[in-house]
C-alpha positions in Angstrom: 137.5 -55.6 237.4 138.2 -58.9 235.8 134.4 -59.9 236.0 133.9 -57.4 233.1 136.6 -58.2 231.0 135.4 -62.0 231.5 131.6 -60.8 230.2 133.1 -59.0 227.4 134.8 -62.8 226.7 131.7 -64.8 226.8 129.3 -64.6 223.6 126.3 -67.1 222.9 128.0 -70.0 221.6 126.5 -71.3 218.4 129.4 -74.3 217.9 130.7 -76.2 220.5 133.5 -78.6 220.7 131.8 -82.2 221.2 135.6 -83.6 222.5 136.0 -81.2 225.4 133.5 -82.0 228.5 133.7 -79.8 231.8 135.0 -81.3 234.3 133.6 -82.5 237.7 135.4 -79.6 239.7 134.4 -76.7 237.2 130.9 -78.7 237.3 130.6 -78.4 241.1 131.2 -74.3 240.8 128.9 -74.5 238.4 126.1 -75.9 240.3 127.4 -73.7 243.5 127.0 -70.7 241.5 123.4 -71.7 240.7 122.9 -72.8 244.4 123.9 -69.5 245.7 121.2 -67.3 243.1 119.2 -65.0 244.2 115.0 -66.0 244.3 111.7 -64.3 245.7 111.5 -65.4 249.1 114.8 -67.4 249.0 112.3 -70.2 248.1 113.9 -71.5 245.0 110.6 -73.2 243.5 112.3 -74.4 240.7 114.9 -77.9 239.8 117.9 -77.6 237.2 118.5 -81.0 235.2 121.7 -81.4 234.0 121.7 -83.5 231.2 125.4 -85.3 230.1 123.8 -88.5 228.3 124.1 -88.2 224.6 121.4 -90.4 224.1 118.8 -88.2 226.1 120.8 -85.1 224.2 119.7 -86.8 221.0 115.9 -86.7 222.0 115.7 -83.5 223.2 117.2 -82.2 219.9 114.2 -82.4 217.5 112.4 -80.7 220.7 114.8 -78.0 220.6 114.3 -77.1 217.1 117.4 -79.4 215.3 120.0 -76.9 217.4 123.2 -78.3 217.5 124.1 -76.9 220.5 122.0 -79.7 222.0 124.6 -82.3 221.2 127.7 -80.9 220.6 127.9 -79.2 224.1 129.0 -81.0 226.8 126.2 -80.4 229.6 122.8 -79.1 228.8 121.2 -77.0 231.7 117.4 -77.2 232.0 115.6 -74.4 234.3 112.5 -76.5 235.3 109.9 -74.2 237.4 107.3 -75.7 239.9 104.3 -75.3 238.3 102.0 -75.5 241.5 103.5 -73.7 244.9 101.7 -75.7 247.9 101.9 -75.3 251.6 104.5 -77.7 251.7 107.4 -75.9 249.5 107.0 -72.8 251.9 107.0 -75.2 255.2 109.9 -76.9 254.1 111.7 -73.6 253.4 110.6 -72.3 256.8 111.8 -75.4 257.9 115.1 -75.0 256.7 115.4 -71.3 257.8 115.1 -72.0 261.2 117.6 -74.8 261.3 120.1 -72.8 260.0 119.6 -69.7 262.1 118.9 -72.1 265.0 115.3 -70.0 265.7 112.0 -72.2 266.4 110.2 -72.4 263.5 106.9 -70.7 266.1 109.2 -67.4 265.5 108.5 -67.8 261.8 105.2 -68.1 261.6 104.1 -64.9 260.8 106.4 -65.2 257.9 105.7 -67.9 256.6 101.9 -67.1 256.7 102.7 -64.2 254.8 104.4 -66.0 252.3 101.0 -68.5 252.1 98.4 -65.7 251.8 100.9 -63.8 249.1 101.8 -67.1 246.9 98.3 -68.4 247.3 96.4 -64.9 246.1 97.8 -65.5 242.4 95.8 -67.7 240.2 97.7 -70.8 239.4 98.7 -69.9 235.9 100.3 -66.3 237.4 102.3 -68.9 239.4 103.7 -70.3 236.8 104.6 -67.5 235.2 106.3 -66.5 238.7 108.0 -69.8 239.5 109.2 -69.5 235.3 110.8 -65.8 236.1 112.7 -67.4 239.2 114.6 -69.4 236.5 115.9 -66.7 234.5 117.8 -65.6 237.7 119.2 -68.4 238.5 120.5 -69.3 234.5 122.0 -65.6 235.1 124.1 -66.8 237.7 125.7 -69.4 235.7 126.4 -67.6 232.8 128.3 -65.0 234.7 129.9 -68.5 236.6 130.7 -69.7 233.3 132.6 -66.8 232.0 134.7 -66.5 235.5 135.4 -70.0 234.6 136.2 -69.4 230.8 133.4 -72.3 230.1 131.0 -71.4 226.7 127.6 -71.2 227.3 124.4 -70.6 225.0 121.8 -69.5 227.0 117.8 -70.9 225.0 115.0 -70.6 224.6 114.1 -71.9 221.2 112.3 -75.2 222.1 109.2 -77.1 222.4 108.0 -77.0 226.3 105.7 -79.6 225.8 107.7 -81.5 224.2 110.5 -81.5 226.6 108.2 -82.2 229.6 107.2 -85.1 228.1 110.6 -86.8 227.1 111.9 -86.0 230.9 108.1 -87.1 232.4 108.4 -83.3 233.9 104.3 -83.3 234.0 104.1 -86.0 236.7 106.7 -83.9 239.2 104.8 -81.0 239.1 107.8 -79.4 237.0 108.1 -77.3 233.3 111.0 -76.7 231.7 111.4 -72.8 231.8 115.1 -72.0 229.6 117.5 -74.2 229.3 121.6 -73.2 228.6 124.0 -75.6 226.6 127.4 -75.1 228.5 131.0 -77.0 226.8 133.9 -75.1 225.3 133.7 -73.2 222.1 134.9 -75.1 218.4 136.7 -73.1 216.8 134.8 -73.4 213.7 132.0 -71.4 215.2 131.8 -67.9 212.8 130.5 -66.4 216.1 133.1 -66.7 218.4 134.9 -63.2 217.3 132.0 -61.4 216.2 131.8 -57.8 217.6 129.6 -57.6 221.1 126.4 -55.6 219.9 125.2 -53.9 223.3 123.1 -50.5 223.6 125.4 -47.5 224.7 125.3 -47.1 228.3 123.6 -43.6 227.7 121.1 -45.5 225.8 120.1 -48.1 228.3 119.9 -46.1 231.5 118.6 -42.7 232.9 119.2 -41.7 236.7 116.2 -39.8 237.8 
């Protein structure tokens, strides 16, 4: 199963090369891979920002706590999560459902007011801590795309929320950044790159009852 071997390849990348950008085909799978991730409801209340300016790279550094990885890679992945779910987002999702299995969108109604009544029953800050957990899925998807695709990534969340909403104006489209994932190709000064994997035994981590 080459997907295994291909996880056992990927690590966190600590060091990237700064001269070696992905390029716009591996970037399409990329995006695809994220496109095609799973989410409650299929209602993917969330936006990824892929950030390739060095100049915004620079800004977000000091947000990100002076990480290297902020600069050095070549694309910088930010999970942003909705952090209000309205009427709208489920509507347009209905909306999309029945276009694509060519039903009328009367047939979805009950559905769709299911989705309402169990969206709108949370408080709004148990939203977004909902919307924020649909993001983690999502960055898992291009992780494992990245290793298929022998790209590095550093999946991270060692920065300032705040302070990244701010420098992207994230507070004014109803958006948060949730994790974000650098993604480039490894240097190969990086001490980490051949470290052994440190993973608990499979006995360890599960039990079949």
């Amino acid at each position: 199963m080459n997907l295994l071997e291909n996880l056992k390849w990927r690590y966190a990348t600590k060091k990237f090369d700064s001269s070696k950008k992905v390029n716009e085909s591996d970037l399409k799978k990329l995006k695809e891979a994220i496109q095609l991730s799973a989410s409650s409801f299929g209602l993917q209340l969330y936006k990824v920002l892929i950030i390739e300016s060095d100049q915004i790279k620079e800004k977000l550094k000091p947000a990100s706590w002076e990480q290297t990885q902020i600069t050095e890679a070549s694309h910088i992945f930010i999970f942003c999560n909705y952090t209000k779910v309205i009427d709208k987002n489920i509507d347009d999702y209905i909306n999309l459902k029945s276009k694509s299995l060519n039903i009328g969108t009367k047939d979805l109604e009950g559905y769709s007011d299911f989705m309402k009544n169990s969206i709108g029953a949370l408080s709004e800050d148990m939203q977004k801590v909902w919307t924020a957990k649909q993001t983690y899925i999502a960055m898992g998807n291009l992780l494992t795309a990245c290793a298929e695709l022998k790209i590095d990534a550093c999946p991270m969340e060692g920065f300032d929320i705040e302070k990244y909403n701010d420098i992207l104006a994230l507070d004014s489209k109803d958006l948060s950044a949730a994790v974000i994932t650098a993604v480039g190709y490894r240097s190969g000064e990086d001490a980490t790159a051949n470290a052994p994997k440190i993973r608990k035994s499979i006995d360890d981590l599960f039990e079949i009852i």
